[in-house]
MIMI-394314 format. One record per atom (N, C-alpha, C, O, CB): x negated, y, z negated. Coordinates in steps of 0.05 Angstrom, whole numbers, plus 5000, padded with zeros to 4 digits. Each point is the difference from the previous one (the first is absolute). Glycine has a CB too. Layout:
// residues N
XYZ;...
// end
This chain:
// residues 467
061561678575;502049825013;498949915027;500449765004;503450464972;495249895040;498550035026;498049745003;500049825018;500350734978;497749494981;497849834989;500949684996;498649825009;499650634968;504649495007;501549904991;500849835020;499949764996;500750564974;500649825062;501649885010;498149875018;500649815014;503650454976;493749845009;497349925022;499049724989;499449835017;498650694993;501849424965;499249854981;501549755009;498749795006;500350574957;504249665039;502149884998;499649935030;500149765001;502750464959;497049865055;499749875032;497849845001;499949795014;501850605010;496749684965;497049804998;500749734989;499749775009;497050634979;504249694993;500749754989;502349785016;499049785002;499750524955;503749725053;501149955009;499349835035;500949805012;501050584945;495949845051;498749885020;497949784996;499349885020;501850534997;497849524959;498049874981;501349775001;498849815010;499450534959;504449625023;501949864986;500749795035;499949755003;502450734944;498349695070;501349815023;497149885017;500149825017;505350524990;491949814984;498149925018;499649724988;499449805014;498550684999;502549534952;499149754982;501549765015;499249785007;500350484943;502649845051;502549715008;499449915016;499749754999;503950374993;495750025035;499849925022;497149865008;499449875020;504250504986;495349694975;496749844997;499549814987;498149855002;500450475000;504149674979;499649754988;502149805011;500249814985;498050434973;503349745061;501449925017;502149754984;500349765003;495750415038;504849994947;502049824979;501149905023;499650065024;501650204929;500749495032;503049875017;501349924981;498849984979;499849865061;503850104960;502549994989;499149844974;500450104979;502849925066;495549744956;499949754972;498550254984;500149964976;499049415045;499350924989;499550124978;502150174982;499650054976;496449915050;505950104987;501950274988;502649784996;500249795012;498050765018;504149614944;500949864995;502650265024;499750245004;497249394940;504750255062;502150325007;500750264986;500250245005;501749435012;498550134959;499950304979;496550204998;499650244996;504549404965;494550205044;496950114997;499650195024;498750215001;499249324976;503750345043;499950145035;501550275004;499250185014;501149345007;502650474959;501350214996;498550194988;499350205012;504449564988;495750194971;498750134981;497750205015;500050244995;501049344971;497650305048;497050135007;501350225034;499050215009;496449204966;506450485034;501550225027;500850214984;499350225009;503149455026;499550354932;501350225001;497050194979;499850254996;507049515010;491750054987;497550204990;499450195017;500450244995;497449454984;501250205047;498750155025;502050105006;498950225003;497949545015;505650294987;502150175007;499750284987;499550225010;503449374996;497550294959;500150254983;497050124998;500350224989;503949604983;494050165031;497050075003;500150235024;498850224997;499149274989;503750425039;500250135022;501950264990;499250235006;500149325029;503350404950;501650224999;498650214989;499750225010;504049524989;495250164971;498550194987;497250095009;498650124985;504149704982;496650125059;497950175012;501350135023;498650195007;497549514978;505550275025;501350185020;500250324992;500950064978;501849515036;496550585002;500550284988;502950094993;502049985014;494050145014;503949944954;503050174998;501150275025;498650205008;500049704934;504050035065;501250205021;498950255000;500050094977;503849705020;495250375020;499450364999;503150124992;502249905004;493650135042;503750144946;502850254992;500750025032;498649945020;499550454929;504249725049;501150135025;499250245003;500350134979;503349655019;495450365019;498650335006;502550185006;500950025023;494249825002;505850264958;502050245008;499350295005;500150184983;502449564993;496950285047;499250325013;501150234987;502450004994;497549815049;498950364952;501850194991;498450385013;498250124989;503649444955;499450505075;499350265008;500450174989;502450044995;498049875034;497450314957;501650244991;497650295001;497649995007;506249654955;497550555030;498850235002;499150164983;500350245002;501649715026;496549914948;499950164979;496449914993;499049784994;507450254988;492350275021;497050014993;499350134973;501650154989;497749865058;498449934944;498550194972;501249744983;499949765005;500650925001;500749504969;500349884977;502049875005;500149784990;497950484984;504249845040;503549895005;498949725015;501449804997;502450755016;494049425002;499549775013;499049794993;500149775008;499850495014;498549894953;499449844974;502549884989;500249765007;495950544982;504749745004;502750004974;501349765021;500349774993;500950864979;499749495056;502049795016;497649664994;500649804988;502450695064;495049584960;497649704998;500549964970;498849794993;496650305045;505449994946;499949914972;502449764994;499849774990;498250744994;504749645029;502049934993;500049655023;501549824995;500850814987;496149355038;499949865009;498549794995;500749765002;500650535017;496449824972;498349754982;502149884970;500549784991;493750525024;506449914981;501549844969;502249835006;500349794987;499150604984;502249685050;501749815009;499149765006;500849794991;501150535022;496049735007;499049735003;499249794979;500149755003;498850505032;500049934936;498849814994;502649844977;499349824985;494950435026;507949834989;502649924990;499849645010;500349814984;502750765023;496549415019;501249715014;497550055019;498350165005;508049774994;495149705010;497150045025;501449885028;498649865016;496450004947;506850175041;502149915022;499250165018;499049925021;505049954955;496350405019;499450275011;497850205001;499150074978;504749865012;495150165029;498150224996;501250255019;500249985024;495349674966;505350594996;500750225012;496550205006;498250084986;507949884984;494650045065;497550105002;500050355008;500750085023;497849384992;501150634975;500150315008;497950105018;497649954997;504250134960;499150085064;497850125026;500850235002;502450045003;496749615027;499350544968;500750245000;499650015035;498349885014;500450324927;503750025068;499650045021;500750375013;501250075020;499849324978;497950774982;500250275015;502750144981;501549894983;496649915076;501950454952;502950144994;502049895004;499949855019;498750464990;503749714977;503149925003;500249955034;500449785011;501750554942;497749925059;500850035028;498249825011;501449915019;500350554983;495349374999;499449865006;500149734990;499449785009;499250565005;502149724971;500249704977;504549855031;500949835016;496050554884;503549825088;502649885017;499849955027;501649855012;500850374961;495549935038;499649975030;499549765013;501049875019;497450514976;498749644978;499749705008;500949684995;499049775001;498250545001;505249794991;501349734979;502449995033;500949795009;498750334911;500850135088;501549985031;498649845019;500749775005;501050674992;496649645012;498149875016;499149684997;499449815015;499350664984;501549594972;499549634995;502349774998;499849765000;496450414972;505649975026;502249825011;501150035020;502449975002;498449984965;498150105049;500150005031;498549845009;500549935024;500450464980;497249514985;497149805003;500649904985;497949984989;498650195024;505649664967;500549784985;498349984981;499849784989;502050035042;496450404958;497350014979;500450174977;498350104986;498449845051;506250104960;501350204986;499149894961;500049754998;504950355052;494550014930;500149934975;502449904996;501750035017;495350264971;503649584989;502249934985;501050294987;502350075003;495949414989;500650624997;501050304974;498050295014;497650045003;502649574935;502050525068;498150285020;500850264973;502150004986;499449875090;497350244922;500950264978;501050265017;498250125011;497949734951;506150225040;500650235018;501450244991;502149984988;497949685041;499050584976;500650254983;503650015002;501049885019;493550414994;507249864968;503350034998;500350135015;502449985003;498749994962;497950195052;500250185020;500449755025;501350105019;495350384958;502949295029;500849835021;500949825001;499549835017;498650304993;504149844962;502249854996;502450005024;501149785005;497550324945;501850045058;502050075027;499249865013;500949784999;500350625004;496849645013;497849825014;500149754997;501149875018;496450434978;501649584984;500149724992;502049895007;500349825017;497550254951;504850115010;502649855001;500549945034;501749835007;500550434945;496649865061;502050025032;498649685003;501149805008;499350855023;497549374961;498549675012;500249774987;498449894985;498650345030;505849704997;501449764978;498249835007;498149934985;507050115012;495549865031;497649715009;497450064982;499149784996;502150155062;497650214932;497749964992;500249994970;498649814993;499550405048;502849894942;500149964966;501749784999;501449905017;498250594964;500049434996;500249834983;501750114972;499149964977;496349845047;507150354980;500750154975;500149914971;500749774998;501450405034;497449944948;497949844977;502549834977;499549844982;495450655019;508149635007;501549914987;501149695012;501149834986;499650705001;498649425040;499949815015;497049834987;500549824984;502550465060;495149754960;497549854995;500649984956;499549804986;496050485075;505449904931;500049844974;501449834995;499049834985;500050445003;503949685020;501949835006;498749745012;499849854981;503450555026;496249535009;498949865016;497949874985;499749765004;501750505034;497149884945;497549804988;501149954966;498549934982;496750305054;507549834962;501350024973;497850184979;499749984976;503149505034;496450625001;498350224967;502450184995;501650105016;492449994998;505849964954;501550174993;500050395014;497850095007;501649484952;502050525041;500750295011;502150035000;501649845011;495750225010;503350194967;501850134972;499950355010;498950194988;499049404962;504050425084;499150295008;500350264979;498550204999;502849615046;501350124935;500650234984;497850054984;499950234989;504649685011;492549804994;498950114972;498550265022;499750224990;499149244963;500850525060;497950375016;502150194996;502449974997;494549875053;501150454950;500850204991;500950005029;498749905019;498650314937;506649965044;500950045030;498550135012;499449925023;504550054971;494450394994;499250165017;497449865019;499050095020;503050324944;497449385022;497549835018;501449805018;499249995023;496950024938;505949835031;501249825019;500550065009;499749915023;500949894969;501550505003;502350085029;498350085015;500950235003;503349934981;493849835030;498650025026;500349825009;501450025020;495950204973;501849575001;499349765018;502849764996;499649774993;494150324998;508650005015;502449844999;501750155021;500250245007;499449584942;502249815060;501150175020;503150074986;500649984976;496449775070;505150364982;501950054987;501749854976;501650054982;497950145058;499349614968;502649784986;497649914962;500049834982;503249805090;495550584937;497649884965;498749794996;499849884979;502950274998;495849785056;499349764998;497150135004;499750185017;504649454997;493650274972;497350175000;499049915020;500649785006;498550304951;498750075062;499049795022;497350035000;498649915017;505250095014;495350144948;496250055001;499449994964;501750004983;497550435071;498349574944;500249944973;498350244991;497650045006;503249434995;500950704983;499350264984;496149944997;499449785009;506650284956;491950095026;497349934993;498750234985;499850054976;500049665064;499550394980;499350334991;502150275002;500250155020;495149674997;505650194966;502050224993;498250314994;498250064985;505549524991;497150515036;498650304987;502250265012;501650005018;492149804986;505650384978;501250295003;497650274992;498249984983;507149755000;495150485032;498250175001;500450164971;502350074993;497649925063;498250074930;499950134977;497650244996;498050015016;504249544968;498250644994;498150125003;497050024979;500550014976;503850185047;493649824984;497750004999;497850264990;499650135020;502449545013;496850424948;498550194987;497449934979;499749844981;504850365028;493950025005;498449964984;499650214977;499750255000;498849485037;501650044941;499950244978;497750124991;500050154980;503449665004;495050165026;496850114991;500650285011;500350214987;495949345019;504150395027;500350265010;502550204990;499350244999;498349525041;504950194954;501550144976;499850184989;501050235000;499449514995;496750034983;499950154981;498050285005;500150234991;501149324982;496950305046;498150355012;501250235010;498950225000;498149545016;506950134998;500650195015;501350144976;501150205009;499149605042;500450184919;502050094998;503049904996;501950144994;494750085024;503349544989;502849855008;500149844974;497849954990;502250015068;501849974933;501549824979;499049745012;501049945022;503650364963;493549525002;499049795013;502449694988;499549775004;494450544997;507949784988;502049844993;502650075012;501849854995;495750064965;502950285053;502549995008;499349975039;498450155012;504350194936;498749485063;500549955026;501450195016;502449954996;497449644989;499950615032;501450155014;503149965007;500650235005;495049835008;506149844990;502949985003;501750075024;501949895010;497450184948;499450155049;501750155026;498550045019;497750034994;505250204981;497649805048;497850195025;499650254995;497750055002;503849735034;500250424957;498450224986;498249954982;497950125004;505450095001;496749634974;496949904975;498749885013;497750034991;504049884966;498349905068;497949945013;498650235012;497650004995;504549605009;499050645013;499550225015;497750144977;497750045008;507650005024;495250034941;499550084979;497349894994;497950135003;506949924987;495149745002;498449805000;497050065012;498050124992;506449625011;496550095025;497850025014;499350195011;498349975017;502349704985;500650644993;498750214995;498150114989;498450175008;504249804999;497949884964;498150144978;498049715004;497950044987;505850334972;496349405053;498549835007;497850135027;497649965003;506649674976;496750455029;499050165028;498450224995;497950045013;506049865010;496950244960;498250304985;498449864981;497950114994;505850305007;496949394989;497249834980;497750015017;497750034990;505049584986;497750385056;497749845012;501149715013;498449905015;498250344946;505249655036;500949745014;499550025027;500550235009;502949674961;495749895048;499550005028;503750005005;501050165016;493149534992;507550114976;503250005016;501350094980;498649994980;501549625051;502550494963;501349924969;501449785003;499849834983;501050604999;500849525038;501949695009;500049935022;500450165018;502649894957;496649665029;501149955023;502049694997;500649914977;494850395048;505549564998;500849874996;499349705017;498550055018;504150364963;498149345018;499349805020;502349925017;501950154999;494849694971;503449955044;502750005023;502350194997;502150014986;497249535016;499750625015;500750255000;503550025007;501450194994;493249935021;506049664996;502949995015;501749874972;502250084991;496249805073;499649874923;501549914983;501350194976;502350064992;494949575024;500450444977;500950334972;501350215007;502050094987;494149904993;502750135044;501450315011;503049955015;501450205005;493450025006;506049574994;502249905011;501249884995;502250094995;496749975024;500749634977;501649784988;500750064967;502250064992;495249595044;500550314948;501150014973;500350324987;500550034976;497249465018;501950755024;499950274997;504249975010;501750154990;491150105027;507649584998;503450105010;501649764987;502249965010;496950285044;499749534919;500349824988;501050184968;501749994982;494749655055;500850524972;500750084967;501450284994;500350094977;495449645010;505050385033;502050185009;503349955014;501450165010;493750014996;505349564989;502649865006;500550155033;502250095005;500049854935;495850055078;501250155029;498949695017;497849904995;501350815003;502349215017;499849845028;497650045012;499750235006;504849815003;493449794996;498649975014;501249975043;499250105021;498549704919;504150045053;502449875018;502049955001;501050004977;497149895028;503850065018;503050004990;500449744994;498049865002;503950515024;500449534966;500549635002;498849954976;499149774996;500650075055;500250374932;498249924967;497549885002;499049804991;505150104987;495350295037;496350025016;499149655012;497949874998;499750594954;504849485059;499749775017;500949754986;500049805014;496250435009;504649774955;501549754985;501149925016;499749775007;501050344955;501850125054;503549904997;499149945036;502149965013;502350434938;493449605062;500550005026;497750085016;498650194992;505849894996;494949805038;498350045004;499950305033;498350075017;500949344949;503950685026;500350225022;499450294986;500850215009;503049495018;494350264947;499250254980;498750185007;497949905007;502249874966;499750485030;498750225006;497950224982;501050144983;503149745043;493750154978;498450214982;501450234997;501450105017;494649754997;503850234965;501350274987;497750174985;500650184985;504349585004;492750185015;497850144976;499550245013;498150154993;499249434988;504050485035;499350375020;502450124985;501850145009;496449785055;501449994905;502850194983;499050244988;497550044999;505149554986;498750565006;499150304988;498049904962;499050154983;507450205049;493749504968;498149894971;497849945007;498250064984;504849764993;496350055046;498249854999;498550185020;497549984998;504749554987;498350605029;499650205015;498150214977;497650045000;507349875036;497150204945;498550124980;497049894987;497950134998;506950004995;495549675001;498049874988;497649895024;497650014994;506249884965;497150035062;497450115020;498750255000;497650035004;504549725021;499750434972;499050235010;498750124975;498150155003;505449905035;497349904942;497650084975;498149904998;497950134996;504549954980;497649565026;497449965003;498050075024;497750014993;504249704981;498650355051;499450165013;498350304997;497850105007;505749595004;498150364978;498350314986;498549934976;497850125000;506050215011;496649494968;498649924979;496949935019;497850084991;507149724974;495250085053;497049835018;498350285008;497650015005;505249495024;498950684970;498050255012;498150114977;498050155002;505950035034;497349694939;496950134983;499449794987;498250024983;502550455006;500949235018;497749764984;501649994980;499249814986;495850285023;507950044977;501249844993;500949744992;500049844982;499350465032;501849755013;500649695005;497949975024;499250185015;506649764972;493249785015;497949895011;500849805021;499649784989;498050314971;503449885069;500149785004;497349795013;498150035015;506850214984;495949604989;497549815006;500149705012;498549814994;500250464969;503849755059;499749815019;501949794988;500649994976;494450135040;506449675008;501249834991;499649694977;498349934983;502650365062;501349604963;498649714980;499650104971;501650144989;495149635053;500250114944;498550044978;498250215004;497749994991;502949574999;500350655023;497350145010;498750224977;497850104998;504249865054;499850064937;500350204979;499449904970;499550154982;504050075049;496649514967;499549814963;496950164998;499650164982;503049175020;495350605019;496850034983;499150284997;497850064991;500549505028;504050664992;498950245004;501450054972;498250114987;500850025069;503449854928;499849994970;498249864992;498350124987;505649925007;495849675011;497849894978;497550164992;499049984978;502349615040;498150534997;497950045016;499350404979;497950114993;504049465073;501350504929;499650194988;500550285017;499850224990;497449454983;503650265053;500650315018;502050064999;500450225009;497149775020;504549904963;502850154998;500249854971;499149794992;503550305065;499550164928;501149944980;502649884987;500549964976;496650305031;504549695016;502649864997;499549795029;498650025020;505050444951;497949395023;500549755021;502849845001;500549884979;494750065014;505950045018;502849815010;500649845011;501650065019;499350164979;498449544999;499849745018;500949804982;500850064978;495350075051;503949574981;500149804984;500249974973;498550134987;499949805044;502849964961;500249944977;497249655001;498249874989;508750445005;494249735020;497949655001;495950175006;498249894989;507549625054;494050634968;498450104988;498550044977;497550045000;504450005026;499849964956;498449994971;497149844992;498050064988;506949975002;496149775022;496949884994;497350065009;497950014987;504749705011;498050345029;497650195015;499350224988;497750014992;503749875048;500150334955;499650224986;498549974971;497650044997;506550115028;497249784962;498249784975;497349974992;498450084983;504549695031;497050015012;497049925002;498950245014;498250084986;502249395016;499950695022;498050145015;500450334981;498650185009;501849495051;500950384922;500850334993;498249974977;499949804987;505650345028;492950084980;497550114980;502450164981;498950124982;495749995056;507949914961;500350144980;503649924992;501649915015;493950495000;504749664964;502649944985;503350025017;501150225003;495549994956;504549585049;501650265032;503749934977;501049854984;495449965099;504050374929;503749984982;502349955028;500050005024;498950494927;502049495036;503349925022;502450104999;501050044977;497749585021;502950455027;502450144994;501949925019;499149855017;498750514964;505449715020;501549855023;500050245024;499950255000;503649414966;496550215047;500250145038;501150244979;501049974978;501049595079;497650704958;501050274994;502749975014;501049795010;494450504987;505649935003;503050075017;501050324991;500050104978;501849335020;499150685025;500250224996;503250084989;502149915007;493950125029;503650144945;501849974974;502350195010;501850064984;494249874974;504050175071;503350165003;501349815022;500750085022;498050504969;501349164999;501149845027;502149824974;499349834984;495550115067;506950144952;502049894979;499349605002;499449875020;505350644992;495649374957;499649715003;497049945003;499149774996;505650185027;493950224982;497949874997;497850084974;499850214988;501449725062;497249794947;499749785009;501749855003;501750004983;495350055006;503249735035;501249785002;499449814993;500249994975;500850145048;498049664988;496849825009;498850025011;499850225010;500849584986;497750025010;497849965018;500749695011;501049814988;495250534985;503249685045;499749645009;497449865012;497950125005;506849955009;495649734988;496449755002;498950065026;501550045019;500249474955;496150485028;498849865021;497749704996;500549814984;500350735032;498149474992;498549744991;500849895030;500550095022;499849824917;499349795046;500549805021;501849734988;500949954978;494250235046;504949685002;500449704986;499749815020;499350065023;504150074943;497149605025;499349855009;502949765019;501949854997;493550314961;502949965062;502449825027;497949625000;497649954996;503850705058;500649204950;498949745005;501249995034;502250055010;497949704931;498350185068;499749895034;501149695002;500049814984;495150505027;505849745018;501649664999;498149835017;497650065002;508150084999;495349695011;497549755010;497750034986;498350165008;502949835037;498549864931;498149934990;500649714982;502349934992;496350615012;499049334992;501149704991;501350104976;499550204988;496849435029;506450094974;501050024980;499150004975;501150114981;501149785046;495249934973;498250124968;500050175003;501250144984;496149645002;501550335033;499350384987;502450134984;499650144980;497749995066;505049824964;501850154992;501049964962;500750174983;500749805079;498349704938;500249944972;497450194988;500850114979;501549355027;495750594999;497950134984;499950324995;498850144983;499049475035;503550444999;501750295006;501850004976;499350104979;500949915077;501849904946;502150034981;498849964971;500450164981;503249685054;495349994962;498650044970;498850214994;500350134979;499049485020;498450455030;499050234987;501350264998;498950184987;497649605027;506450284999;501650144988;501449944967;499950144980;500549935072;500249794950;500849924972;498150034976;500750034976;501949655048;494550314986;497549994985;500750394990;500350094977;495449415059;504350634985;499750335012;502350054981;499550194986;498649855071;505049844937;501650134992;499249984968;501350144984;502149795059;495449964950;500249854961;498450264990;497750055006;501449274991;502550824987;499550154978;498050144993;499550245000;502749514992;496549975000;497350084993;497650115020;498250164998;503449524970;499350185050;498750065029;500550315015;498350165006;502649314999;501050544998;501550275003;499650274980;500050235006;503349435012;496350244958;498050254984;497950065006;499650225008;501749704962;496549875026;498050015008;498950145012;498150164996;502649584996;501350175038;498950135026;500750384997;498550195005;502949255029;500950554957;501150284992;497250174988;498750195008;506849614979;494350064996;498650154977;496949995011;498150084986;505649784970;496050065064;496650005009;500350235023;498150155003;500149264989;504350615024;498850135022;501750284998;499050205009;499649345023;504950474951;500750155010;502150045015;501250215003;495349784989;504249705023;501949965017;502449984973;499249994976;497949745074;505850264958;501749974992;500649744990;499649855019;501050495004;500249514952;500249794993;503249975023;501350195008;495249824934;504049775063;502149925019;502249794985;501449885016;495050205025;503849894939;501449954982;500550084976;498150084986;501349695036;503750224969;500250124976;498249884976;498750134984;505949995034;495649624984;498049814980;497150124996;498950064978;503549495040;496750465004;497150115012;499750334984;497750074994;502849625065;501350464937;500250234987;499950064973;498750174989;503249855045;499649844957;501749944969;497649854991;499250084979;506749865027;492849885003;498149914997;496850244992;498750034978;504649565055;496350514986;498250235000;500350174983;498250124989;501349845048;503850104957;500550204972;499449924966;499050094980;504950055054;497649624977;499249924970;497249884991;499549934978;505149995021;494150085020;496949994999;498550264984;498150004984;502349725064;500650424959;499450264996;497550115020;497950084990;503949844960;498650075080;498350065019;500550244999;498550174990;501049475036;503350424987;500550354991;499350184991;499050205011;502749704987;499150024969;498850144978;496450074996;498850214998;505849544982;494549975020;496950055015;499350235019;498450184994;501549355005;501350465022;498950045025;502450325007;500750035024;497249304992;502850844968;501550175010;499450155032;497850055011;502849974937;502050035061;499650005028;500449805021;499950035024;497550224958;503349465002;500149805019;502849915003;500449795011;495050094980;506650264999;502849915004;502050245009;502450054995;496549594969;498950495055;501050275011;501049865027;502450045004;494050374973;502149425045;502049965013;502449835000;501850025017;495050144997;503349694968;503149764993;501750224997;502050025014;496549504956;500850755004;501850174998;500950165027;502150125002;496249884951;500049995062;500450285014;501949875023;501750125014;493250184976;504449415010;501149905022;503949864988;501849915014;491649965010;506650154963;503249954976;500350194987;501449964980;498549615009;499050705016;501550254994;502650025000;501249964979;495550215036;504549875004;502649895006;500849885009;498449855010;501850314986;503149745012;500549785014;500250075023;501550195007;500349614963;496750055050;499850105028;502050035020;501449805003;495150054989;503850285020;502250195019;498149805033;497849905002;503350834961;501549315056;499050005026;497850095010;498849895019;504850114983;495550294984;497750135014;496949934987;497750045007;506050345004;498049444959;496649994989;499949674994;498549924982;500750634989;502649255045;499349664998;497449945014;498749804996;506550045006;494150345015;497949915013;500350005040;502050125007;497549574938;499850265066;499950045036;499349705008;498549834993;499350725013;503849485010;500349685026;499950105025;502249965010;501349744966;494850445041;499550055019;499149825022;498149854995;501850464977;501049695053;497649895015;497850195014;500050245006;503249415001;495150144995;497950165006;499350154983;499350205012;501749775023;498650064938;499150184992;497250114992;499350204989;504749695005;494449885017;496949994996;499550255023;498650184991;500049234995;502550625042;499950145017;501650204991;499050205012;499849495019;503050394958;501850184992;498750214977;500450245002;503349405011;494950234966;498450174982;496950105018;498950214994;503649484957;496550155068;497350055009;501350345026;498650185009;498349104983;505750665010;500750315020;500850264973;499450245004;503849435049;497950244922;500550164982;497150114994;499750254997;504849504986;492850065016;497750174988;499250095018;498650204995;500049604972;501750135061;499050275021;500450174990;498250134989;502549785046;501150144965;502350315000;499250114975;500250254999;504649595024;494150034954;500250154978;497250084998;499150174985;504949614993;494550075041;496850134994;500150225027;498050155001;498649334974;504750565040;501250195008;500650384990;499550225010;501849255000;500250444964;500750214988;497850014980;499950234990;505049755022;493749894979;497350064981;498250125016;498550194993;501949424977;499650305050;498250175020;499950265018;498350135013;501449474985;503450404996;500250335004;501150025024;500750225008;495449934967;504149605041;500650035025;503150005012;500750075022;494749754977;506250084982;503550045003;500749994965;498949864983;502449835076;500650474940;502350094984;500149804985;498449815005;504150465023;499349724949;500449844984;503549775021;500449765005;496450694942;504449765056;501849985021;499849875017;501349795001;499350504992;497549805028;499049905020;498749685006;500249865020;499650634976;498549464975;499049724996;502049914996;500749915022;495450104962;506249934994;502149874995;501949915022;501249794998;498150444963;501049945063;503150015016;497849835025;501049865018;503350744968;492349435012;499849815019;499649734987;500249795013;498150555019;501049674941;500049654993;502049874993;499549774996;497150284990;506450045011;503049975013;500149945025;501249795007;500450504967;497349845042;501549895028;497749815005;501049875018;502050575005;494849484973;498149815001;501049724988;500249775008;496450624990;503849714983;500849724978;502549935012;500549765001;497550384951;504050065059;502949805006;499249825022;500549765000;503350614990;494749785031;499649765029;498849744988;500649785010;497950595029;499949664941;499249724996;502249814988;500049765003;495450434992;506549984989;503249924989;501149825021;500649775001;500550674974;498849765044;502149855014;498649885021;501549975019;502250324971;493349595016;500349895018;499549654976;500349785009;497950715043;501449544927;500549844982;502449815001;500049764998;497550574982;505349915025;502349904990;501149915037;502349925006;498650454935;497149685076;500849805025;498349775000;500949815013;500550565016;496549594960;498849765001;501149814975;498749804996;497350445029;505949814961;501049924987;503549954984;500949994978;494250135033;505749875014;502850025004;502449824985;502350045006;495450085035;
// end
């Protein structure tokens, strides 16, 4: 086409050099002949003019390896749907920097259109009306369809405010599940088909994983998220009061309770013979399973794919354990992940290209896909029902452990999930404290009652800057 349109200017310029050299005058052209030969050269010109560029829609987010793959996938395919739009993806660091810098840049007016920001700083967000763009507002506005009931609630009800009006758009859904390798199992002795169930069969476990010869028997990854959040999720106990910050933002930490206290304090003693293994915040802990040094693992569900590709041996899956004399439980578990906030001052194309490419993100087929490649939670019921009757499931046993684990039951106040502020700073004082007690250096007690009184100041100086 390029070649084409080059061709087409030549000519066109050929065409007016002729006229003008041959210096016609009127007794030569008839008017109709004069018309005729203007709207040639007109249309010669249109059809060599380049066609418009797409609109560039920024899109910040925080996801590396294969998940970073998969997100550039979903972005190219979108794109190549239409050509109005190009959704451009930049990876920019961890969650906590990925949001940092999406602060900073709208402070400097250089902000993206679409920032990806972990559920843990939904509070956060919400407080910064001037700056979002809430997504039930921007779909409205560019008329694309959105249909909040078709998402699963336990994924929407995060990101909606009181009144059920969604204000970020669900993306990566995930819940912590559990992780084994059955090779090692079967050397220790262990039933390489049945998944441990309880914290005593974990204790059990990675005992006889440990006397095999294992460098760890378990450990786990975001350490605050599993040992705290979805550990007092799936034990129906309060993280916080105010229904762990739903009902209000004057909510208080409660995790310095007599349960959770316990379960510090075993894993605590579990770390003194390698047991349990801890191995640092974040992802710190995925490659030291892949990798084959510990024999159980508890992290992500969205993980899967990494594990996958980097694990030398057969691995099985089970739901979060829970300790079996705590009446009601299991409960659930609830999400972490992220999603996607849209930023305001930005031109109004962008925003039309946005909303499609949500609308693109919500369709079915799209929403399996993505499910079924990485791991994350499909975010619609369509998107599910879809994947079942595919028979991904059935294929792939083990992969519908967290939808179940996370609609175990119907969720209670203590296990919808947390609306905190500050809670990026609120979980980073909880893992002090808890690498604290792995280290031998305070109580199980002792870590808990100070990442309570740590976590409330940041509560409340939250709930004055936000009045």
């Amino acid at each position: 086409m390029a070649q084409a349109g080059g061709a087409q200017r030549r000519r066109i310029d050929w065409d007016m050099r002729n006229l003008i050299s041959r210096n016609f005058t009127l007794r030569d052209f008839t008017l109709r002949d004069f018309i005729l030969m203007v709207l040639a050269v007109l249309a010669a010109a249109v059809y060599a003019a380049p066609a418009l560029a797409a609109t560039d829609v920024i899109w910040w987010h925080a996801m590396a390896g294969e998940l970073g793959r998969q997100l550039e996938k979903l972005a190219t395919d979108f794109n190549a749907t239409q050509s109005d739009y190009r959704i451009v993806p930049i990876y920019k660091g961890s969650y906590t920097e990925t949001t940092t810098a999406a602060i900073f840049a709208f402070r400097s007016q250089t902000q993206p259109a679409i920032v990806q920001v972990n559920e843990i700083a939904t509070a956060t967000m919400m407080a910064a009306k001037g700056a979002i763009y809430p997504v039930h507002e921007l779909m409205r506005d560019a008329r694309e369809t959105f249909v909040p009931s078709a998402y699963l609630p336990a994924v929407a009800g995060y990101y909606t405010d009181l009144a059920g009006n969604m204000l970020s758009f669900p993306f990566n859904a995930s819940t912590p599940i559990l992780y084994y390798n059955k090779q090692m199992f079967r050397a220790a002795g262990l039933d390489p088909e049945a998944a441990p169930k309880t914290w005593p069969e974990i204790g059990t476990a990675a005992q006889r994983l440990r006397a095999y010869g294992m460098a760890c028997g378990f450990t786990t990854s975001w350490p605050s998220w599993v040992n705290v959040e979805n550990f007092s999720a799936l034990h129906n106990i309060p993280v916080a009061t105010r229904a762990n910050g739903l009902g209000g933002l004057d909510a208080f930490l409660t995790i310095n309770n007599p349960l959770e206290i316990k379960h510090i304090g075993q894993l605590a003693a579990w770390q003194k013979t390698k047991v349990f293994d801890y191995s640092g915040r974040d992802t710190r802990a995925e490659p030291r399973f892949q990798r084959g040094e510990c024999g159980i693992f508890i992290g992500s569900s969205a993980t899967r794919a990494d594990i996958l590709k980097n694990s030398k041996f057969e691995v099985g899956y089970g739901m979060m354990p829970y300790w079996p004399d705590v009446a009601g439980a299991p409960q659930n578990s609830i999400i972490g992940g992220a999603t996607l906030w849209v930023l305001r001052d930005r031109p109004a194309e962008e925003y039309k290209g946005v909303a499609k490419f949500f609308a693109y993100l919500s369709r079915p087929d799209v929403q399996a896909a993505w499910h079924q490649a990485t791991g994350y939670l499909p975010i619609t019921r369509a998107a599910y029902e879809l994947t079942r009757t595919q028979g991904f499931y059935d294929r792939n046993p083990g992969t519908a452990i967290s939808i179940e684990q996370l609609t175990l039951k119907p969720p209670t106040d203590n296990s919808r999930g947390l609306r905190l502020g500050s809670f990026t700073l609120i979980r980073d004082a909880i893992e002090d404290e808890l690498e604290q007690a792995f280290a031998g250096k305070k109580t199980a007690q002792q870590a808990l009652d100070a990442a309570t009184e740590r976590g409330n100041r940041f509560l409340r100086q939250f709930e004055r800057a936000n009045p």
